[in-house]
PDBQT receptor file of N, H, CA, C and O in Angstrom, charges set to zero:
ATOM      1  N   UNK A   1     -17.241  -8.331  -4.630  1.00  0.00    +0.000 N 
ATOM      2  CA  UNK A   1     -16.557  -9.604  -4.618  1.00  0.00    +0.000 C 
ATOM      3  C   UNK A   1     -15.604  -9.631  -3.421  1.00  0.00    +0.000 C 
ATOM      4  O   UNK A   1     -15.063  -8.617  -2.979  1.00  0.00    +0.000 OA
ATOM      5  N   UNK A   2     -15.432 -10.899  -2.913  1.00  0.00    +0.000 N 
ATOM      6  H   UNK A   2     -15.871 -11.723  -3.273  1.00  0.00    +0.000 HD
ATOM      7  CA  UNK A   2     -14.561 -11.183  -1.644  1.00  0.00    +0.000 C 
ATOM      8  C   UNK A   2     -13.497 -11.974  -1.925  1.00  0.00    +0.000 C 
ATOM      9  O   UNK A   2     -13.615 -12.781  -2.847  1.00  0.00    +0.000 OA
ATOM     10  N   UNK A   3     -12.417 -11.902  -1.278  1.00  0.00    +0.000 N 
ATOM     11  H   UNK A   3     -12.322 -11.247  -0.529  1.00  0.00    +0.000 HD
ATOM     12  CA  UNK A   3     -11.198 -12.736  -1.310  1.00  0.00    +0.000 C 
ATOM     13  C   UNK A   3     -10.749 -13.063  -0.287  1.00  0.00    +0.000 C 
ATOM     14  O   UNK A   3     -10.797 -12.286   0.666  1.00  0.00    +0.000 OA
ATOM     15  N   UNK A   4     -10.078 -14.523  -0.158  1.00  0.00    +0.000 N 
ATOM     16  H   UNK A   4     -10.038 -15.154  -0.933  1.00  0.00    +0.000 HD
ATOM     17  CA  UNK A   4      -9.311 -14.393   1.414  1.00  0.00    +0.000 C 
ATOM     18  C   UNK A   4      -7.377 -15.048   0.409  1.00  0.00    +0.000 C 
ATOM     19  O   UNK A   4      -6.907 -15.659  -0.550  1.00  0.00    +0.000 OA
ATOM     20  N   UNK A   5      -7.064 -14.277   1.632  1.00  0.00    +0.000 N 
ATOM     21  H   UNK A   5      -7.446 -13.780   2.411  1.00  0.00    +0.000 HD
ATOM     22  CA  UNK A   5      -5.814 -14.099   1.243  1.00  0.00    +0.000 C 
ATOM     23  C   UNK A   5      -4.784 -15.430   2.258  1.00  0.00    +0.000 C 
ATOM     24  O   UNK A   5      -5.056 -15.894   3.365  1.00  0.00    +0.000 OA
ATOM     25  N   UNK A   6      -3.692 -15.713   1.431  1.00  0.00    +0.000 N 
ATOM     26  H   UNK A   6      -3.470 -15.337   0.532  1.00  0.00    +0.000 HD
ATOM     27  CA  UNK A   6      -3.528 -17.048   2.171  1.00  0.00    +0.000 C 
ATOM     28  C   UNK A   6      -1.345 -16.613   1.873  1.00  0.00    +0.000 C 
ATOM     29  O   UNK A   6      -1.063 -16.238   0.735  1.00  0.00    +0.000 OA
ATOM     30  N   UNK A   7      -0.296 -16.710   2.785  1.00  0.00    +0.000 N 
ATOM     31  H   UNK A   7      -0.526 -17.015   3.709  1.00  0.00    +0.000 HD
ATOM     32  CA  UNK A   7       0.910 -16.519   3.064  1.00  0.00    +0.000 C 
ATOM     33  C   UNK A   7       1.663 -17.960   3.158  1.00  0.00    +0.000 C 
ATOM     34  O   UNK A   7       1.420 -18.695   4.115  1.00  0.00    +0.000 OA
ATOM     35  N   UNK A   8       2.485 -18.307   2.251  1.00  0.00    +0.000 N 
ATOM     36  H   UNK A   8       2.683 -17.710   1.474  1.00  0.00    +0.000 HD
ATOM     37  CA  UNK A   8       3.231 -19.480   2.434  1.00  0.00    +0.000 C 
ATOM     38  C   UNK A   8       5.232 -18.901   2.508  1.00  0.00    +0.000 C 
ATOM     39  O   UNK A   8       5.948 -18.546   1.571  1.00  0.00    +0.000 OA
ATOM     40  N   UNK A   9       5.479 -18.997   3.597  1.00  0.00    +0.000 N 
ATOM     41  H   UNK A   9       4.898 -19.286   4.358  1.00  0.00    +0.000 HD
ATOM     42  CA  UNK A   9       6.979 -18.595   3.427  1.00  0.00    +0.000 C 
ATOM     43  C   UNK A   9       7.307 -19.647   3.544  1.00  0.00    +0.000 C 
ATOM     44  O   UNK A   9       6.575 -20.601   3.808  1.00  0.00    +0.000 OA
ATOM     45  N   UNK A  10       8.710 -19.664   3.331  1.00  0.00    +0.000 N 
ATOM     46  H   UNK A  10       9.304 -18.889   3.117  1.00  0.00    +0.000 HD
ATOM     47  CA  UNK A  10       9.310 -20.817   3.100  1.00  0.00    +0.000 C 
ATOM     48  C   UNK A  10      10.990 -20.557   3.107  1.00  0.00    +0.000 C 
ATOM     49  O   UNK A  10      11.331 -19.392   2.904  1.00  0.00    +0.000 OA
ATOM     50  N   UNK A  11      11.916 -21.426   3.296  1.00  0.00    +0.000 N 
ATOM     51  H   UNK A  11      11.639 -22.372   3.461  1.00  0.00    +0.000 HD
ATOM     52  CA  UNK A  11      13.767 -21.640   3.293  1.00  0.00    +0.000 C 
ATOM     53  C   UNK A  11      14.113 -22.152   2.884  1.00  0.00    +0.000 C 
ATOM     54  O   UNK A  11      13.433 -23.134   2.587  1.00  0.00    +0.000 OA
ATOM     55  N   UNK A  12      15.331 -22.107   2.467  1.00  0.00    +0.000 N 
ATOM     56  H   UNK A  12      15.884 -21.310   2.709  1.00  0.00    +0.000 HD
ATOM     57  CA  UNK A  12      15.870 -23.275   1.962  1.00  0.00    +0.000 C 
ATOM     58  C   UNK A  12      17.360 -23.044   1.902  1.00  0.00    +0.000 C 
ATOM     59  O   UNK A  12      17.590 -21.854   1.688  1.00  0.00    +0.000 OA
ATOM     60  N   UNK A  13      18.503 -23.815   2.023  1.00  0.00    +0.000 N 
ATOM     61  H   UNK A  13      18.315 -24.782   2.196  1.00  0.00    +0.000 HD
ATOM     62  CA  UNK A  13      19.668 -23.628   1.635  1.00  0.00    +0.000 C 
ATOM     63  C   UNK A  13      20.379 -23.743   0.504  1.00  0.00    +0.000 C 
ATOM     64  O   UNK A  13      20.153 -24.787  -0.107  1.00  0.00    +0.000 OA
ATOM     65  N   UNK A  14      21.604 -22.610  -0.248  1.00  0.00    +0.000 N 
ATOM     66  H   UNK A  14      21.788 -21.761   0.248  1.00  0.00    +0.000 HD
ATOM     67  CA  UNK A  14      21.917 -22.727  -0.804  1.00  0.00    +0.000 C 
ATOM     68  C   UNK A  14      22.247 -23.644  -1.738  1.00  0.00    +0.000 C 
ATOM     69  O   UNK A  14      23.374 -24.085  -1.962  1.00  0.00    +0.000 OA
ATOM     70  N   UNK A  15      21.466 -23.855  -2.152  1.00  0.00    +0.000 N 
ATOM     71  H   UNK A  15      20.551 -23.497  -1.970  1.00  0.00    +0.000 HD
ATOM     72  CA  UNK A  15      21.885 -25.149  -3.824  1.00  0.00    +0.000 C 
ATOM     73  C   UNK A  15      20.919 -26.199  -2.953  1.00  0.00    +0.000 C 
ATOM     74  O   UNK A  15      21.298 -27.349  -3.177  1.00  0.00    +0.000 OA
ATOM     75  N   UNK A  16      20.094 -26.172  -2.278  1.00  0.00    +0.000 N 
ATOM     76  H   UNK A  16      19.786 -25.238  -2.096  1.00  0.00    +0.000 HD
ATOM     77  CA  UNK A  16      19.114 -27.085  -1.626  1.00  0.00    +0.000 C 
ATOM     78  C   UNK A  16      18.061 -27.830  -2.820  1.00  0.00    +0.000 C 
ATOM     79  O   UNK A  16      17.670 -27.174  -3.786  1.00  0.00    +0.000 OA
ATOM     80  N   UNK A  17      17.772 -28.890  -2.669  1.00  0.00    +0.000 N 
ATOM     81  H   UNK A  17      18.090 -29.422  -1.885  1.00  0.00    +0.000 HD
ATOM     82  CA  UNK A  17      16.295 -29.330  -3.546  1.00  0.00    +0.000 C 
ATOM     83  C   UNK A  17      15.120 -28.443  -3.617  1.00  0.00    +0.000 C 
ATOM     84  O   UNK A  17      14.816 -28.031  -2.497  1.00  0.00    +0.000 OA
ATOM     85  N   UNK A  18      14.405 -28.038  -4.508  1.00  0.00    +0.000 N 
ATOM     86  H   UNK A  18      14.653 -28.373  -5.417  1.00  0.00    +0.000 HD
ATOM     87  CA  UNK A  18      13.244 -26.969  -4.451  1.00  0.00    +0.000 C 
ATOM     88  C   UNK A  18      11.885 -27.956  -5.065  1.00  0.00    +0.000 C 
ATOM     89  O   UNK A  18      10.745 -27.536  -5.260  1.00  0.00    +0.000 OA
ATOM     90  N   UNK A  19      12.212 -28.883  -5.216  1.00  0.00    +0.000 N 
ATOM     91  H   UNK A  19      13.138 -29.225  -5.058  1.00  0.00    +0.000 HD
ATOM     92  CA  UNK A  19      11.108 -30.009  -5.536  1.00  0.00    +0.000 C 
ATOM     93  C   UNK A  19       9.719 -29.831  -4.819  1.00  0.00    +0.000 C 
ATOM     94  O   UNK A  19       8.644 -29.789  -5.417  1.00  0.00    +0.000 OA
ATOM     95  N   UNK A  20       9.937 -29.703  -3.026  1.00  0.00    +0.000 N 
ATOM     96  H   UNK A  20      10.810 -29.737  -2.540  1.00  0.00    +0.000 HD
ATOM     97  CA  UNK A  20       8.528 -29.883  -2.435  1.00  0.00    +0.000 C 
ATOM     98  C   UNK A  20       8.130 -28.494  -2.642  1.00  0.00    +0.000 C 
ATOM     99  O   UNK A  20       6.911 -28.497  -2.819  1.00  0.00    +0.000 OA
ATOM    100  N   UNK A  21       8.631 -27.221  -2.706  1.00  0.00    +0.000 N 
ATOM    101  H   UNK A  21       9.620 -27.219  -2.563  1.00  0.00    +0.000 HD
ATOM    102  CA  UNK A  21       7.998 -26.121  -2.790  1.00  0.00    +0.000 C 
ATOM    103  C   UNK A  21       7.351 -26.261  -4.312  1.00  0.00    +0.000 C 
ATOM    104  O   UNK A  21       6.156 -26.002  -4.455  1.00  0.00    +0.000 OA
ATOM    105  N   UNK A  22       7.916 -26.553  -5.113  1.00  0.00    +0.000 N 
ATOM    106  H   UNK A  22       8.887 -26.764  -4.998  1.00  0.00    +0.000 HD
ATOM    107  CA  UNK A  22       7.247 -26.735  -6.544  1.00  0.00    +0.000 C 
ATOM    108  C   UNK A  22       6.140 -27.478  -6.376  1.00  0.00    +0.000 C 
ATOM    109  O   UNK A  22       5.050 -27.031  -6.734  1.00  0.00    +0.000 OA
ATOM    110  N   UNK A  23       6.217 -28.263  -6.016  1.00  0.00    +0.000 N 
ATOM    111  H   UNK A  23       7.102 -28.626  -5.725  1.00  0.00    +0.000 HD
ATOM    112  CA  UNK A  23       4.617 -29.307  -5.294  1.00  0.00    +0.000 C 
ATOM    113  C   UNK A  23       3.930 -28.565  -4.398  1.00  0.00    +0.000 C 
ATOM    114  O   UNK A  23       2.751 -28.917  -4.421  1.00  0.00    +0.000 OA
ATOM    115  N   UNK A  24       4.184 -27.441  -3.389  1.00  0.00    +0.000 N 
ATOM    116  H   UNK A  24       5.142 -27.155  -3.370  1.00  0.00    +0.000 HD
ATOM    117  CA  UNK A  24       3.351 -27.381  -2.963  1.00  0.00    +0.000 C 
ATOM    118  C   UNK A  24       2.912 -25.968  -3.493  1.00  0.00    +0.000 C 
ATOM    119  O   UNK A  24       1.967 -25.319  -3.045  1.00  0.00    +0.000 OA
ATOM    120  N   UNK A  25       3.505 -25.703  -4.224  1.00  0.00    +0.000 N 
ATOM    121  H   UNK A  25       4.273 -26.230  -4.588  1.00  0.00    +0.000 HD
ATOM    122  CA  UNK A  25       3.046 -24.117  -5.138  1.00  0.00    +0.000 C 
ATOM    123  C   UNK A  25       2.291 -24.613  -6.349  1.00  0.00    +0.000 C 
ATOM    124  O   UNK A  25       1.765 -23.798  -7.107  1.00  0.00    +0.000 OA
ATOM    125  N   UNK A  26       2.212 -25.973  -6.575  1.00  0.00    +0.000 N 
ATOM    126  H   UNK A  26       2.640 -26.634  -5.960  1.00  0.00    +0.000 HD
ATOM    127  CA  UNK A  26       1.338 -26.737  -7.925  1.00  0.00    +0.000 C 
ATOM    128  C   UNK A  26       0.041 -26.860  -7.008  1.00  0.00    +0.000 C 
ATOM    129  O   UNK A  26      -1.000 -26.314  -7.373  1.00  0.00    +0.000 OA
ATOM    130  N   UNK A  27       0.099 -27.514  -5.923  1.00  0.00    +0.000 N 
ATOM    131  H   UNK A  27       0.944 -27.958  -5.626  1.00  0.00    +0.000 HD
ATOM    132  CA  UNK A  27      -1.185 -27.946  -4.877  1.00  0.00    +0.000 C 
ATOM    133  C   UNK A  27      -2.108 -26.831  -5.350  1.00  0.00    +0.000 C 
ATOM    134  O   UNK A  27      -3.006 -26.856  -6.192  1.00  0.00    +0.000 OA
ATOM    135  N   UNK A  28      -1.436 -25.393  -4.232  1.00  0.00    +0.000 N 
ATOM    136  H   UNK A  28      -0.707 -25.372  -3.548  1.00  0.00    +0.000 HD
ATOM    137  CA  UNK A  28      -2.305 -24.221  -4.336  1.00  0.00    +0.000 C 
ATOM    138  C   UNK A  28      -2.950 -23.883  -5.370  1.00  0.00    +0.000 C 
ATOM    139  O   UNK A  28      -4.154 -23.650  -5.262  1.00  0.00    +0.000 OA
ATOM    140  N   UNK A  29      -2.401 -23.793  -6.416  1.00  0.00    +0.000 N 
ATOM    141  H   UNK A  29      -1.423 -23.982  -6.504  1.00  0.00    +0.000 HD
ATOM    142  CA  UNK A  29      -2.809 -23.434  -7.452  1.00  0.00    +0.000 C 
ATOM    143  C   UNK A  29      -3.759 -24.356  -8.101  1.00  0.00    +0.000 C 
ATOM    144  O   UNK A  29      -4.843 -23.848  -8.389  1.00  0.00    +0.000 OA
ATOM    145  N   UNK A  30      -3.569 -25.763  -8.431  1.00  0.00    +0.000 N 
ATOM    146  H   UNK A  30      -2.689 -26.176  -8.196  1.00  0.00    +0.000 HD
ATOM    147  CA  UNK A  30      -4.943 -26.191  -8.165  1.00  0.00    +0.000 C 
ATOM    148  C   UNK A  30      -6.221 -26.260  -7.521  1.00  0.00    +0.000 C 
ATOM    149  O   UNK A  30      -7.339 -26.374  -8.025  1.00  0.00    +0.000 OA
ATOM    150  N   UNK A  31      -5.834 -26.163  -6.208  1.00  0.00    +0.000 N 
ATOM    151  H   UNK A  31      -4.926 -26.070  -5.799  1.00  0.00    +0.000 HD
ATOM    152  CA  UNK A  31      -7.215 -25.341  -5.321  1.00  0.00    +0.000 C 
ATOM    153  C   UNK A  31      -7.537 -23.947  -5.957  1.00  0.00    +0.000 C 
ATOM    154  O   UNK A  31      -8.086 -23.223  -5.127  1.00  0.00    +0.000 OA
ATOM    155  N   UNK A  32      -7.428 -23.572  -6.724  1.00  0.00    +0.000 N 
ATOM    156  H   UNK A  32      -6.982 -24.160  -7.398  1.00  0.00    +0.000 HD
ATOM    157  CA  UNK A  32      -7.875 -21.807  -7.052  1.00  0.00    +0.000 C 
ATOM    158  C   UNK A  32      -6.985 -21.247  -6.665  1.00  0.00    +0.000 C 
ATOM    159  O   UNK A  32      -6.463 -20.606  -7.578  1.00  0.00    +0.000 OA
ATOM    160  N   UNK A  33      -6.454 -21.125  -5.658  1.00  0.00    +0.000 N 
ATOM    161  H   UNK A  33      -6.878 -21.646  -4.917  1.00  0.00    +0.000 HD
ATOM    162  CA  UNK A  33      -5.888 -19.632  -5.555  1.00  0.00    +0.000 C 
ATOM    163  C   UNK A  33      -4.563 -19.184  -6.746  1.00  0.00    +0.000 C 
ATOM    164  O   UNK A  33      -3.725 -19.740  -7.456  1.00  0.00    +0.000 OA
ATOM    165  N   UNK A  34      -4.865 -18.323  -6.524  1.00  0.00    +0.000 N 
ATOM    166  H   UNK A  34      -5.545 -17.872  -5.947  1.00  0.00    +0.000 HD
ATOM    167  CA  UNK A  34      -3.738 -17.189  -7.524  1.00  0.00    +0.000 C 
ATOM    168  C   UNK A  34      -2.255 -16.549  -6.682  1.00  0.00    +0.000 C 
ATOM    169  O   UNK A  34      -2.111 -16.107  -5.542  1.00  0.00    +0.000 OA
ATOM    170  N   UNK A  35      -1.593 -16.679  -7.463  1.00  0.00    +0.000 N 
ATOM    171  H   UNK A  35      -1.710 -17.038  -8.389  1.00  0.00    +0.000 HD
ATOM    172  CA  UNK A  35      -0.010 -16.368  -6.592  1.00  0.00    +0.000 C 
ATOM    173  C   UNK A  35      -0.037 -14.588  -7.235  1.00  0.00    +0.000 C 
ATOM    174  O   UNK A  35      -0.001 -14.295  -8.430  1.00  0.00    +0.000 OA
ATOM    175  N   UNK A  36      -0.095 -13.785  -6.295  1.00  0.00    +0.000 N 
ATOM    176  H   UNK A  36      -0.124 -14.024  -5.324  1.00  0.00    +0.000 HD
ATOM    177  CA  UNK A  36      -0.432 -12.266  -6.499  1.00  0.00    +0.000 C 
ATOM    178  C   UNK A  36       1.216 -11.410  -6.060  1.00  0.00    +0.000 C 
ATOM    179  O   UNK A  36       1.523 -10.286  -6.456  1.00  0.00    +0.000 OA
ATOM    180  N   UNK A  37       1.988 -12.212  -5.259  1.00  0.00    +0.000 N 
ATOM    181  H   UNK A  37       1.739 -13.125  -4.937  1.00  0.00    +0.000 HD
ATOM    182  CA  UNK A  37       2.946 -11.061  -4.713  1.00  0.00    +0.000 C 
ATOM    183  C   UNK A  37       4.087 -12.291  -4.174  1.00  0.00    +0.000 C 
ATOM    184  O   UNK A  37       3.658 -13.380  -3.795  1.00  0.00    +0.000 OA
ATOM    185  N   UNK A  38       5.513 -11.994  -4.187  1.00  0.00    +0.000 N 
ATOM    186  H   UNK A  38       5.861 -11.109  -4.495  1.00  0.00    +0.000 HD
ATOM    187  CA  UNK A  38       6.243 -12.491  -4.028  1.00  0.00    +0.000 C 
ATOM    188  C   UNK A  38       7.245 -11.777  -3.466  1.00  0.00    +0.000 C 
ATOM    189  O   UNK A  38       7.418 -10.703  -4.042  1.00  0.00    +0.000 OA
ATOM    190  N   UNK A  39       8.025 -11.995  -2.481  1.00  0.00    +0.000 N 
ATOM    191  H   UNK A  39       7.884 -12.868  -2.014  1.00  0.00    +0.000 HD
ATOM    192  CA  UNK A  39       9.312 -11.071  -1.645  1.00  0.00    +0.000 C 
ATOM    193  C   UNK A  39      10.113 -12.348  -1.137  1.00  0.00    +0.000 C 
ATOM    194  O   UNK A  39       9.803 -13.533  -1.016  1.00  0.00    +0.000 OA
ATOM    195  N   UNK A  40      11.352 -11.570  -0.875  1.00  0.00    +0.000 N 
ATOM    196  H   UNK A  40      11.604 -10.607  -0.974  1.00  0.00    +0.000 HD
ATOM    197  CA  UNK A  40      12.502 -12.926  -0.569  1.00  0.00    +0.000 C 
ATOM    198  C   UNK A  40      13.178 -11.897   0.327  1.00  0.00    +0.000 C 
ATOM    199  O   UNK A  40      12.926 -10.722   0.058  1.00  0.00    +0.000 OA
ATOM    200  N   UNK A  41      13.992 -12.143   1.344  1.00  0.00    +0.000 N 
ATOM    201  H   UNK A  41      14.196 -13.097   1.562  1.00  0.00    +0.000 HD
ATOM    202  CA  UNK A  41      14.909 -11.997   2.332  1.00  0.00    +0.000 C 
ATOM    203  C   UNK A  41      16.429 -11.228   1.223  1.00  0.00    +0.000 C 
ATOM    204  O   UNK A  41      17.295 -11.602   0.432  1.00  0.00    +0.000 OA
ATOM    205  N   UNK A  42      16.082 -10.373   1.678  1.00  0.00    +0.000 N 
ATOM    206  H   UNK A  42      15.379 -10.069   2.321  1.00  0.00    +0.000 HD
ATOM    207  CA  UNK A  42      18.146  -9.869   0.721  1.00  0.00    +0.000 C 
ATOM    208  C   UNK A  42      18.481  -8.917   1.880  1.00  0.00    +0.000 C 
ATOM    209  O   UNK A  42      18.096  -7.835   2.322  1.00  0.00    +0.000 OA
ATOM    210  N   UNK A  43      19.094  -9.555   2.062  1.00  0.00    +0.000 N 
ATOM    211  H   UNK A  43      19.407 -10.434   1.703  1.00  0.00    +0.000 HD
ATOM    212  CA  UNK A  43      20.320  -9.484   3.628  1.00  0.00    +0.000 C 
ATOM    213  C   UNK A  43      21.461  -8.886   2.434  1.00  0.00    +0.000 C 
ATOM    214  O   UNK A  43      21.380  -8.959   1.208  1.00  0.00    +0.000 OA
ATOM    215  N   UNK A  44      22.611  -8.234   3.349  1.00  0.00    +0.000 N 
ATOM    216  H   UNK A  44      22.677  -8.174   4.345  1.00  0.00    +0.000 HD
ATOM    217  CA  UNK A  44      23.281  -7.376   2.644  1.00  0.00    +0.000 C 
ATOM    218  C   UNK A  44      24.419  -8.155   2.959  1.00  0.00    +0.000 C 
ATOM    219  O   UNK A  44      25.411  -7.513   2.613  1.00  0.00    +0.000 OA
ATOM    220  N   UNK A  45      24.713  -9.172   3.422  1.00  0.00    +0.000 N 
ATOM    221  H   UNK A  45      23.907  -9.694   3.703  1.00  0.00    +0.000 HD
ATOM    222  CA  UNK A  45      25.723  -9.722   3.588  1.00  0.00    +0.000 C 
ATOM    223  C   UNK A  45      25.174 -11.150   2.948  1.00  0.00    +0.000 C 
ATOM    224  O   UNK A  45      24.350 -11.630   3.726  1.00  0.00    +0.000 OA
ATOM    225  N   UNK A  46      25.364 -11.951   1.820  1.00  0.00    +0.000 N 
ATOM    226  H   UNK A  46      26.034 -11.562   1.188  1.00  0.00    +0.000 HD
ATOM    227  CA  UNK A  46      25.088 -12.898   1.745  1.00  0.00    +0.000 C 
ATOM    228  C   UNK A  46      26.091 -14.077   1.559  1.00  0.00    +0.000 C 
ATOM    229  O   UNK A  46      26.802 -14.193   0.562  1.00  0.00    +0.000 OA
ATOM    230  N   UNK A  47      26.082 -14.861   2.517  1.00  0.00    +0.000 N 
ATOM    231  H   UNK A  47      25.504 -14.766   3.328  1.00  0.00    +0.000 HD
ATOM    232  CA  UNK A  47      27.551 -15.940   3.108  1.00  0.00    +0.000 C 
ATOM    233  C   UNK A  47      26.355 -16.896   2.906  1.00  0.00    +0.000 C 
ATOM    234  O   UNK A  47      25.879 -17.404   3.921  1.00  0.00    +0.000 OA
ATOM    235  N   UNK A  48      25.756 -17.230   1.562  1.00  0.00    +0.000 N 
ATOM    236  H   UNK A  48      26.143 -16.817   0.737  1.00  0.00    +0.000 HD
ATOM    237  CA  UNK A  48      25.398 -18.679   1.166  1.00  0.00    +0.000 C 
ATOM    238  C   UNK A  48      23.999 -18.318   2.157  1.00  0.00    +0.000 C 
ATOM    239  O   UNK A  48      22.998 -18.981   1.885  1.00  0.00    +0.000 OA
ATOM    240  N   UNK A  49      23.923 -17.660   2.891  1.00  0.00    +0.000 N 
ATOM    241  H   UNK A  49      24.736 -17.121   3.112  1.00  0.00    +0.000 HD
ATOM    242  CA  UNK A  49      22.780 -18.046   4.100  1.00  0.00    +0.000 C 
ATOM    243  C   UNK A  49      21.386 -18.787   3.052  1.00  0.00    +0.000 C 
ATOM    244  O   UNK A  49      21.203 -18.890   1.839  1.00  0.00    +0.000 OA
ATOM    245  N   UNK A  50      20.511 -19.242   4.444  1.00  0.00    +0.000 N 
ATOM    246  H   UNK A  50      20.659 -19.159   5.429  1.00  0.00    +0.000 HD
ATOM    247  CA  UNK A  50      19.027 -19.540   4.160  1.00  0.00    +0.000 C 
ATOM    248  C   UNK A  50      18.753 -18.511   3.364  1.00  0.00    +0.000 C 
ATOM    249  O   UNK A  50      19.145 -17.358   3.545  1.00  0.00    +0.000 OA
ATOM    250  N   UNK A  51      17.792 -19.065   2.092  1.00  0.00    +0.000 N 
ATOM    251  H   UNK A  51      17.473 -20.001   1.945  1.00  0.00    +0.000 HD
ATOM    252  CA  UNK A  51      16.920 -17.946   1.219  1.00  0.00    +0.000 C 
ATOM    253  C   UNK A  51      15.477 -17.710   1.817  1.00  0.00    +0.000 C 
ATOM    254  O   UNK A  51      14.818 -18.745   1.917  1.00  0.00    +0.000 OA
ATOM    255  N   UNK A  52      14.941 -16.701   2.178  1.00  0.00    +0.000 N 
ATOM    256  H   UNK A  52      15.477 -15.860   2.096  1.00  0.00    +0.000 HD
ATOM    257  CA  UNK A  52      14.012 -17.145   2.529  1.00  0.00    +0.000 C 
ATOM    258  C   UNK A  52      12.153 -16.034   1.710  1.00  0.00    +0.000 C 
ATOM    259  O   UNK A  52      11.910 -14.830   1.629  1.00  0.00    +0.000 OA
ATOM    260  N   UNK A  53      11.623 -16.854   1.450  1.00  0.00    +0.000 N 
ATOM    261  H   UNK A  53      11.821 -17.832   1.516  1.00  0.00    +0.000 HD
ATOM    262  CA  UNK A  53      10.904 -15.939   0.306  1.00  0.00    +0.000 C 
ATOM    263  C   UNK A  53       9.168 -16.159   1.116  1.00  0.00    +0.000 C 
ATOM    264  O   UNK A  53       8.915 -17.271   1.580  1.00  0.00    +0.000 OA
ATOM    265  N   UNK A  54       8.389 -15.341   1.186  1.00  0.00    +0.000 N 
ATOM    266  H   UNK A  54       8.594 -14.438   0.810  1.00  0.00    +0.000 HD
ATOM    267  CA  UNK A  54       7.150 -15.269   1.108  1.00  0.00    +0.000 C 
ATOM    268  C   UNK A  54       5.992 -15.019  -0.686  1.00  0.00    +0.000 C 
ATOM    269  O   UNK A  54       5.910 -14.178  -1.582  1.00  0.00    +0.000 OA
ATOM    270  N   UNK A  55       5.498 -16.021  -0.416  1.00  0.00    +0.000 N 
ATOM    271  H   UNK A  55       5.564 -16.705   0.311  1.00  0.00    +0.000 HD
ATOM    272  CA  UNK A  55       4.116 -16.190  -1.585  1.00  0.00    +0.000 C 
ATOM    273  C   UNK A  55       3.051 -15.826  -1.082  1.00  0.00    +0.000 C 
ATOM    274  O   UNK A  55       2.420 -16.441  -0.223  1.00  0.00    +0.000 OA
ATOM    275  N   UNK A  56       2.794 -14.890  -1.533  1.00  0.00    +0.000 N 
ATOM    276  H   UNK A  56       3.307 -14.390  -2.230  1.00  0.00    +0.000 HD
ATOM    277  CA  UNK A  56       0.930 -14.645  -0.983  1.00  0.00    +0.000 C 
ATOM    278  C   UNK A  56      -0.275 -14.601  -2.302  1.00  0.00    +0.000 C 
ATOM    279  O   UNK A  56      -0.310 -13.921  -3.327  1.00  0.00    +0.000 OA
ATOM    280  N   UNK A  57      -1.190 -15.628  -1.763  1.00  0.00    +0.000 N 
ATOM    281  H   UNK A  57      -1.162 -16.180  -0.930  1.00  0.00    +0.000 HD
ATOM    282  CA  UNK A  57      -1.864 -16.004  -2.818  1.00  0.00    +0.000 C 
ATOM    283  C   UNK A  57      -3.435 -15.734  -2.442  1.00  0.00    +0.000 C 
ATOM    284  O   UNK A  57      -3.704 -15.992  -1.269  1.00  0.00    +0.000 OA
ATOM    285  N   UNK A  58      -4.537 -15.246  -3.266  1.00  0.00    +0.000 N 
ATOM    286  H   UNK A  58      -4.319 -15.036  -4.219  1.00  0.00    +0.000 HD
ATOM    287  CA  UNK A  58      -5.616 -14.967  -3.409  1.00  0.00    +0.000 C 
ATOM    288  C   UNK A  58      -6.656 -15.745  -4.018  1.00  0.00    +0.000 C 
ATOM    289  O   UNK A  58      -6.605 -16.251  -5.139  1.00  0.00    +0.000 OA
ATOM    290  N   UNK A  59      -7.716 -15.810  -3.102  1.00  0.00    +0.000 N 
ATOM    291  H   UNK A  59      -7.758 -15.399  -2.191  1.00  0.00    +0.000 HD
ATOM    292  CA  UNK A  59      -8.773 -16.826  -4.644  1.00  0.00    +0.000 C 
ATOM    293  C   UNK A  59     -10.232 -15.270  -4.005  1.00  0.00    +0.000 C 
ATOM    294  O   UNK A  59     -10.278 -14.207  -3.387  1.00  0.00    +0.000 OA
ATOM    295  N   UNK A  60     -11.132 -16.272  -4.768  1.00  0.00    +0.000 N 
ATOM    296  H   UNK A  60     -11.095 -17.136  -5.270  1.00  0.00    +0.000 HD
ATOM    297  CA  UNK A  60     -12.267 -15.597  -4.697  1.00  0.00    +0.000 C 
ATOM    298  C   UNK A  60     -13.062 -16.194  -3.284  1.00  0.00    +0.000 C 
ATOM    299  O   UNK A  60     -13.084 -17.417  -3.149  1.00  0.00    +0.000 OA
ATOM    300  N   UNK A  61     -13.626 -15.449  -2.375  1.00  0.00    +0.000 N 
ATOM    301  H   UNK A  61     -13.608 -14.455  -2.485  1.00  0.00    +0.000 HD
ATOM    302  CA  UNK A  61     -13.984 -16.424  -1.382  1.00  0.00    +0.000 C 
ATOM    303  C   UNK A  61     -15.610 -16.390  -1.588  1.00  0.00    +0.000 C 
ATOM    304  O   UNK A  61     -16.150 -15.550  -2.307  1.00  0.00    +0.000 OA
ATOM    305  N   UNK A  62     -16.416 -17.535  -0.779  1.00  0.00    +0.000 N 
ATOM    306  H   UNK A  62     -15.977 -18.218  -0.195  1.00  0.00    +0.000 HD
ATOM    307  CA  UNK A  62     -17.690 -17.917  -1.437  1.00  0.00    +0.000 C 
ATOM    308  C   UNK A  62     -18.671 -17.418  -0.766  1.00  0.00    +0.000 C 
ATOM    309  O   UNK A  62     -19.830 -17.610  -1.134  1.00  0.00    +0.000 OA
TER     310      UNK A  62
């Protein structure tokens, strides 16, 4: 079996709207793919900065 693997990072500011990432993490997931691994930015100093997180998602490829 084959897979292709697909990376959506993304930012946002502290106390920011998270609405379009929720839409566009609903999109994917209706196309098939599967959300497999998740990592975020942790800086050791955090002064409110940008969050910034990677999604990497998998389907079956054809």
């Amino acid at each position: 079996m084959k897979f292709e693997y697909d990376i959506f990072t993304v930012a946002w500011g502290h106390g920011a709207d998270t609405a379009n990432i929720v839409k566009e993490l609903n999109r994917r997931g209706s196309e098939g793919w599967e959300l497999v691994a998740t990592t975020r930015d942790e800086s050791p100093a955090d002064e409110h900065d940008d969050e910034v997180v990677m999604f990497v998602f998998k389907r079956s490829k054809s």
